[in-house]
C-alpha positions as CSV (number, residue, x, y, z in Angstrom):
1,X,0.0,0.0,0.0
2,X,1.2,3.7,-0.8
3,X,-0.9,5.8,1.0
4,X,0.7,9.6,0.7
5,X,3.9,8.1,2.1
6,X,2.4,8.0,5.5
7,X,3.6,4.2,6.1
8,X,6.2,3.9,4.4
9,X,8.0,6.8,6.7
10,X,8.4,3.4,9.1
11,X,9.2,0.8,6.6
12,X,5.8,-0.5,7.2
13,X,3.5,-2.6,4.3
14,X,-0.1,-3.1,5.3
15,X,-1.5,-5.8,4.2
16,X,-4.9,-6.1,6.1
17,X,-6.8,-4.2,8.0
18,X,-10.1,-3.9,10.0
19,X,-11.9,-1.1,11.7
20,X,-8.6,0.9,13.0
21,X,-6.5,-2.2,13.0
22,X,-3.9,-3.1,10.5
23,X,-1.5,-5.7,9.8
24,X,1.6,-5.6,8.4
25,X,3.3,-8.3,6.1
26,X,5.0,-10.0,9.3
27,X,1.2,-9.8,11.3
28,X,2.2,-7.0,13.6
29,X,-0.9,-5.2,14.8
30,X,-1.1,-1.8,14.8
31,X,-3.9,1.1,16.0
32,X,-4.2,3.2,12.9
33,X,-4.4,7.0,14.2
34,X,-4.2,8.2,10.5
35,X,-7.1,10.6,10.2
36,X,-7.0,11.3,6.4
37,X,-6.1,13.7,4.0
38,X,-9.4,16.1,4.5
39,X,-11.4,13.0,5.0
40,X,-13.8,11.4,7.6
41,X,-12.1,8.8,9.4
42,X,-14.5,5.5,9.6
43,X,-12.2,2.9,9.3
44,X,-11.4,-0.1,7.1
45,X,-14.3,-2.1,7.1
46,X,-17.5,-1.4,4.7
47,X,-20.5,-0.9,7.1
């Protein structure tokens, strides 16, 4: 994922996510605190 080279300032991939949880390629879990270029943050998962 290249989302406005917000991740990979860490060296992390995502490779799943769910709500405000993501997952990188080694299954770390991680809160996602992004909030968005001028967006509404409601997660990662379709309601």
């Amino acid at each position: 994922m290249n989302l406005f080279d917000v991740y990979p300032l860490n060296n992390i991939e995502i490779v799943k996510a769910s709500g405000s949880i993501v997952w990188d390629a080694e299954g770390t879990e991680y809160l996602d605190l992004y909030g968005g270029h001028a967006v509404i943050s409601i997660g990662h998962t379709h309601p």
